[in-house]
C-alpha positions as CSV (number, residue, x, y, z in Angstrom):
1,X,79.2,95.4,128.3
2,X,79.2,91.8,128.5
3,X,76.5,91.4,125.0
4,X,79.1,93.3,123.4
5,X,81.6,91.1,123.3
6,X,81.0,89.4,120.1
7,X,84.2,89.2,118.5
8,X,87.1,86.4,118.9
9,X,90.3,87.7,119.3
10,X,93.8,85.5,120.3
11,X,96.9,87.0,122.1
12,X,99.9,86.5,121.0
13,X,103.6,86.8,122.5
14,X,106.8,85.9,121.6
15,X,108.8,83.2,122.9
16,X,112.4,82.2,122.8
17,X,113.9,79.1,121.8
18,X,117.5,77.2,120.8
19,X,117.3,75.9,117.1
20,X,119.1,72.7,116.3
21,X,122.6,74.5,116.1
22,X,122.0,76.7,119.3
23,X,120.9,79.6,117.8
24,X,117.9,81.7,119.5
25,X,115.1,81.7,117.6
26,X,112.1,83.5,117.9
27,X,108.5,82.7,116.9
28,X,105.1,84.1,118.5
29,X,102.4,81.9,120.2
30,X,99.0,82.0,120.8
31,X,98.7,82.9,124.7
32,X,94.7,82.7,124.7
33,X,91.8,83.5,122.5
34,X,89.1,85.5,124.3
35,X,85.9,87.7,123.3
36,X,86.5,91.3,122.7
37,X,84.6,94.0,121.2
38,X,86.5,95.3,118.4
39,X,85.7,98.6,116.8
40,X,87.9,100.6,113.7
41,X,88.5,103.6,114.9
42,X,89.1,106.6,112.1
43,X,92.6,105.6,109.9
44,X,95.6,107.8,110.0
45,X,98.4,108.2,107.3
46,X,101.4,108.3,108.5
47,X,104.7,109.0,106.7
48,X,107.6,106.0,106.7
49,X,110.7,107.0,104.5
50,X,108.7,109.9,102.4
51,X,106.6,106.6,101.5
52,X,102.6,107.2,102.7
53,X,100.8,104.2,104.5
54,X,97.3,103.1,105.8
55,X,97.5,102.0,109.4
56,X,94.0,100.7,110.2
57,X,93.5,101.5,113.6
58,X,91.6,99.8,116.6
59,X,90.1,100.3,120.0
60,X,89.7,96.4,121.1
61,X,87.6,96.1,124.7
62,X,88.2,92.4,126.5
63,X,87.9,91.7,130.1
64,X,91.0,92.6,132.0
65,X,93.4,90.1,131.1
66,X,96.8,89.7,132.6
67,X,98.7,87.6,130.0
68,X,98.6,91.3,127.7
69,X,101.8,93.3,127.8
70,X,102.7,95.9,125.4
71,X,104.9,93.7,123.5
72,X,102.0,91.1,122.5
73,X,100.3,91.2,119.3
74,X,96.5,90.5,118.6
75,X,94.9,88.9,115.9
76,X,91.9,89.5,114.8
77,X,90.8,88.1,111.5
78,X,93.0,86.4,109.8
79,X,94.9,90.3,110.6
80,X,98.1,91.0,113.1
81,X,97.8,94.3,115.3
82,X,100.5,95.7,117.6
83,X,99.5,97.5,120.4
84,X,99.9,101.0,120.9
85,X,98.1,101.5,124.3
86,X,96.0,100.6,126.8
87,X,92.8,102.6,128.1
88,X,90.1,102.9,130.6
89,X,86.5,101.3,129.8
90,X,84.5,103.1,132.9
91,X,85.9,103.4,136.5
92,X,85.8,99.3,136.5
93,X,88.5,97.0,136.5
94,X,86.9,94.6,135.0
95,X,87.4,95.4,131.7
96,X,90.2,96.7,129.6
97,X,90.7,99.0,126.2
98,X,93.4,98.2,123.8
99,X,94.5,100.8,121.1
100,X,95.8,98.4,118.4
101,X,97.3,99.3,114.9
102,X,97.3,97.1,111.9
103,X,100.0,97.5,109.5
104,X,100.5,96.2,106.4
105,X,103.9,95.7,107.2
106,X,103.2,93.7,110.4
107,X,105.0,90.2,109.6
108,X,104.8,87.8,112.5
109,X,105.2,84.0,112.6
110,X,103.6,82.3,114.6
């Protein structure tokens, strides 16, 4: 599994801060870039306001990695993914499947 893990990915969550009038602001950060194995898995349409869109989905594999909640975004690419789930890769805990969708749509500052 190890040789398969060609691809760099980073992680990305969002943090909180006060702007200069004490406003909360949020912005995402990169959490760590790791090697994954990153795979598109077969597209689905779905249907937003009677408006059809491409969702390019994902099935990213990366060594078990405890700074991924579901909230956290991936980018892979120049591309931002949300994640939609998480999976088994074998009966090992070393390693960990993402199901990851990238939207069009998906604006996140970073």
């Amino acid at each position: 599994m190890i040789g398969k893990l060609r691809d760099r990915i980073d992680i990305l969550n969002k943090t909180e801060a006060l702007g200069d009038i004490g406003q909360i602001t949020n912005a995402w950060s990169v959490t760590q870039t790791v090697w994954a194995w990153v795979k598109k898995i077969t597209p689905r349409y779905i249907d937003d306001a009677n408006n059809r869109q491409n969702e390019k989905h994902y099935e990213i594999i990366l060594r078990d990695n405890t700074n991924i909640r579901i909230t956290s975004k991936i980018r892979y690419n120049g591309q931002y993914m949300r994640i939609d789930g998480f999976g088994e890769v074998s009966n090992t805990d070393e390693f960990m499947k993402l199901i990851c969708v990238e939207s069009a749509h998906e604006i996140v500052t970073v």
